[in-house]
C-alpha positions in Angstrom: 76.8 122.2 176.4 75.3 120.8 173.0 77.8 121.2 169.8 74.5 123.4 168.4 74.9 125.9 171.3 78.6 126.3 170.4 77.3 127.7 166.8 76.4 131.1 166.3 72.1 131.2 166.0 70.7 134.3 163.7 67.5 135.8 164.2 65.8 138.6 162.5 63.6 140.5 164.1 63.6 142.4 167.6 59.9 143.3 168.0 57.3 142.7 170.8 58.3 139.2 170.6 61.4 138.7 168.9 63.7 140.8 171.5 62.7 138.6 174.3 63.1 135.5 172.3 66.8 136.5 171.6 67.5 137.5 174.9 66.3 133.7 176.2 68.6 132.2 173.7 71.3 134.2 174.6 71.0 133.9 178.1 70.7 130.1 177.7 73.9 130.1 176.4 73.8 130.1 172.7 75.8 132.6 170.4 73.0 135.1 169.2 73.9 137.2 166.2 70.5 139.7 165.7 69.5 142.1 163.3 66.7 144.7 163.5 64.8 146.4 160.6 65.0 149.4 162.8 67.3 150.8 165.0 67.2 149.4 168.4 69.2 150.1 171.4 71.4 146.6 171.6 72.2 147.1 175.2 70.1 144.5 176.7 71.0 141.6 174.1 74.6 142.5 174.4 74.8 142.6 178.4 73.1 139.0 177.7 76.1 137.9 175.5 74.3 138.5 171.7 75.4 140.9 169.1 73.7 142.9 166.8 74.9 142.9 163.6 74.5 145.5 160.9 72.7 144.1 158.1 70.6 140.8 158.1 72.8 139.7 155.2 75.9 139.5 158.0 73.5 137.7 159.9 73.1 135.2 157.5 76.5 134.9 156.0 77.6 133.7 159.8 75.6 131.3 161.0 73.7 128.3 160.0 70.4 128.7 161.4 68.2 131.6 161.4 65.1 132.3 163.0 62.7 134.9 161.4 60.3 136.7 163.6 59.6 139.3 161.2 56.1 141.4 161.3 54.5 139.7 157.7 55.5 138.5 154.5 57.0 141.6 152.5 58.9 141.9 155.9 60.4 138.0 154.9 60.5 138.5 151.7 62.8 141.5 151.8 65.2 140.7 154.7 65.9 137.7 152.4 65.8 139.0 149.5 63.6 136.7 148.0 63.2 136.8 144.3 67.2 138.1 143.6 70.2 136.2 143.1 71.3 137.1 146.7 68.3 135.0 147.9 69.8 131.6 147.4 73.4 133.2 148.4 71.8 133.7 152.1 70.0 130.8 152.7 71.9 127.8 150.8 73.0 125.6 153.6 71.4 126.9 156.3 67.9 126.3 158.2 65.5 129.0 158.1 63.3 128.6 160.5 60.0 130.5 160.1 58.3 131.6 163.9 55.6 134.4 162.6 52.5 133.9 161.3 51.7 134.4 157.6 49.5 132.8 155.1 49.8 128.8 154.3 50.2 129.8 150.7 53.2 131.6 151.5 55.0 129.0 153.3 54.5 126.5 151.4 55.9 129.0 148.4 58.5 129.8 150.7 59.5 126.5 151.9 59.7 125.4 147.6 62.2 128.0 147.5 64.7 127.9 150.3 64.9 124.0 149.1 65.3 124.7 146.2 68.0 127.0 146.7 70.1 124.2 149.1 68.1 125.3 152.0 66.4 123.8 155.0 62.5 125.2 156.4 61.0 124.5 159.4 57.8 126.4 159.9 57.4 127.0 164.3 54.9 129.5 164.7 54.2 130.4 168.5 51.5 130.7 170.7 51.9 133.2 173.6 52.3 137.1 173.8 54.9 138.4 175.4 54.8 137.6 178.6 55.0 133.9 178.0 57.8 135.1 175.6 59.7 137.0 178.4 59.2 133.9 180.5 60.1 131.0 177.7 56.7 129.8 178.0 55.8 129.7 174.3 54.2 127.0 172.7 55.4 126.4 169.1 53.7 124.1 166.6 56.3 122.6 164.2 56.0 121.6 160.4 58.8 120.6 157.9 61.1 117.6 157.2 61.7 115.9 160.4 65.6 115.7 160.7 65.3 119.7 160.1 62.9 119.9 162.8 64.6 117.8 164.8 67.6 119.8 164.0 66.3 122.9 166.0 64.3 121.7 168.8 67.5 122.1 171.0 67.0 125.7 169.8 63.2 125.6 171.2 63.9 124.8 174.8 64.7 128.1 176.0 61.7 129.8 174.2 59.2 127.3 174.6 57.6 124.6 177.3 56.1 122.9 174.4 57.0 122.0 170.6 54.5 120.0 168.7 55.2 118.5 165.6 52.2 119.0 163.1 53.2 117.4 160.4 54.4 118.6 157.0 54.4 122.4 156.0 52.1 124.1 156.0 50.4 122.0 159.0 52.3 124.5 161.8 50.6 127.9 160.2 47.2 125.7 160.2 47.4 124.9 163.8 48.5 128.3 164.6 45.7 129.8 162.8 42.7 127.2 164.6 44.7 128.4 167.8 44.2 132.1 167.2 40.8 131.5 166.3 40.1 130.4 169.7 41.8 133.1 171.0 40.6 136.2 169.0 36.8 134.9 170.0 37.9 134.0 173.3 39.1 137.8 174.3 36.6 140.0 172.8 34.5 137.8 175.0 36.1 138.7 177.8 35.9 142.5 176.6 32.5 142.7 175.8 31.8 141.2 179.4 33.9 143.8 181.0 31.8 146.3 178.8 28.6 144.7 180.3 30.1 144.7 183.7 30.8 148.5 183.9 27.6 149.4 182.4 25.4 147.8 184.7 27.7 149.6 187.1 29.3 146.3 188.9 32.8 146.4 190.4 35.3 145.2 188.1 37.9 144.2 190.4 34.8 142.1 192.0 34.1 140.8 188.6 37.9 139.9 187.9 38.2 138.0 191.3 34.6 136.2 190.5 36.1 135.1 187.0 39.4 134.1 188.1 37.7 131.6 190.2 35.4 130.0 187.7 36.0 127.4 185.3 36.5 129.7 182.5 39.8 130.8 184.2 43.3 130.3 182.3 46.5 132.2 181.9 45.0 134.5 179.1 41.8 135.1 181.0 43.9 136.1 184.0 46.4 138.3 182.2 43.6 140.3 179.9 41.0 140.8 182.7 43.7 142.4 184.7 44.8 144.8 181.8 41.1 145.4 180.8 40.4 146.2 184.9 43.3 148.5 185.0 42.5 150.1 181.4 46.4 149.0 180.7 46.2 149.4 176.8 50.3 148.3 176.6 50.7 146.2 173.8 51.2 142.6 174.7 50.0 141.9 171.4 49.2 144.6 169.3 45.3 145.4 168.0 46.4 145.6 164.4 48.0 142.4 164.5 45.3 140.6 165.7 43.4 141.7 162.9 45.7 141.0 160.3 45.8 136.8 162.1 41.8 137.4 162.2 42.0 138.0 157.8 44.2 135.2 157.1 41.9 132.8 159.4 39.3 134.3 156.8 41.4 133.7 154.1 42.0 130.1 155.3 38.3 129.4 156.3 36.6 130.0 153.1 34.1 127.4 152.2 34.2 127.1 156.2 31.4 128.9 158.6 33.4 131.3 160.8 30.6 133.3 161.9 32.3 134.6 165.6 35.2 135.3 163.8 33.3 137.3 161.4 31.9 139.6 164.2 35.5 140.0 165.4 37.3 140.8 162.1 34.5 143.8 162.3 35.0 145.1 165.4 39.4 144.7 165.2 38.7 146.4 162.2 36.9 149.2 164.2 39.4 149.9 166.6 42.5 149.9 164.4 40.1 151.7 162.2 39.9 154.8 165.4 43.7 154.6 165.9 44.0 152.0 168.4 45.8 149.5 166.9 49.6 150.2 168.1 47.4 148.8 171.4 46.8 145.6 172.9 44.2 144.0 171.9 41.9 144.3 174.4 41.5 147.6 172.7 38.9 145.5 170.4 36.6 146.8 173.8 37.1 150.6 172.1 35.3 149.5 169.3 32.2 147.5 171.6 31.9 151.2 174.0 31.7 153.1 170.5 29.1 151.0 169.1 25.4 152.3 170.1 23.4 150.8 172.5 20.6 148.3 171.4 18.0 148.3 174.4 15.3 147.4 172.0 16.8 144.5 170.3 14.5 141.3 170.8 15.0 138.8 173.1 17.1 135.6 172.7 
């Protein structure tokens, strides 16, 4: 076992993705010390060898390299107490390594300020719900000073069947973002086609089976046509946070034409909008079966 599996590895955050991340570490072998903005049974961490810890600051004050997978940047910004004396107390000397998804102008703000303070960044935002995160078949897209990247890819391995460097931060957040662009488009697709499928009164199962076969096929296509064919609205990834990743592609792609990504922001915007957020987000198909029917729109 590597010297860096020996040392204790913090990590904030214990949502839809963070709690299976932690477990993988800690089942891998590595000393997890966890915190949770809110309360959380520990049990399955604990039965895997981790501890939760009561405060983030503990966290920090024992172990050398944390990994935040915290819900967006006031979430960062208070577990570290960012703009407080206590701020460079928690993260001088350590590696703070970055795994959400958040704005490029706020990692590069953040990244000045943890070196600053004596600190190390490494941005490694993930692709993958949580299935690939249950299985440790992320993919994480790395930015930051090489020998700190470098530094945690031992870390990676049990999240993660592939960890590209990108380049300097905010590169990581960058790729992430093209990535989710592809994504977002890519699965209200899919939605809108199941839309079209039941109203023309066509077997969905049928229609799943036809799909899985075609070149369009992949891993996402396989596990979103089978929650959209058993109306499993589970969160995998949640509605709402698909539409906060769809604004800051926005945000990103000004001065750029986005004009699928447009349509999307609209219609996440709708479903969150009608309370469906908490869902996955093939609950962007809510907002397609709400809008009205256009049978006299012209022809393409």
């Amino acid at each position: 076992m590597s010297a860096l599996s020996q040392q204790p590895i913090g990590f904030l955050g214990l949502g839809v993705m963070g709690e299976p991340m932690a477990l993988n570490l800690a089942r891998a072998g590595f000393r997890v010390l966890a915190w949770n903005r809110s309360r959380r049974p520990p049990d399955r961490l604990a039965s895997a060898g981790g501890r939760i810890l009561p405060s983030a600051r503990d966290v920090m004050a024992r172990t050398r390299v944390v990994i935040l997978m915290l819900a967006n940047e006031r979430a960062i910004d208070a577990v570290l107490e960012r703009g407080t004396p206590q701020f460079g107390r928690n993260v001088s000397g350590r590696t703070i390594m970055h795994m959400g998804t958040t704005s490029e102008t706020y990692s590069l703000g953040l990244d000045a300020d943890i070196r600053a303070s004596g600190g190390f960044y490494v941005e490694a935002p993930v692709s993958g719900s949580r299935g690939p995160a249950e299985t440790g078949r992320l993919v994480a897209m790395l930015a930051g000073e090489e020998a700190a990247v470098d530094c945690v890819r031992p870390i990676l391995a049990p999240l993660c069947r592939e960890a590209i460097f990108c380049g300097p931060v905010p590169n990581a957040l960058t790729m992430k973002l093209a990535v989710n662009l592809f994504l977002i488009s890519m699965v209200t697709g899919l939605a809108e086609a199941f839309h079209f499928v039941g109203k023309k009164g066509l077997n969905l199962a049928a229609f799943q089976a036809v799909l899985d076969k075609t070149p369009m096929s992949s891993e996402v296509s396989r596990a979103k046509a089978a929650k959209l064919a058993a109306a499993d609205f589970e969160p995998h990834a949640k509605a709402s946070d698909v539409l906060m990743n769809n604004r800051l592609i926005l945000e990103s792609a000004r001065g750029i034409a986005t004009p699928l990504l447009e349509v999307c922001g609209q219609l996440y915007g709708e479903a969150v909008q009608s309370g469906f957020g908490g869902e996955d987000m093939i609950a962007v198909l809510r907002a397609i079966e709400a809008r009205p029917d256009t049978s006299g729109r012209s022809q393409i």
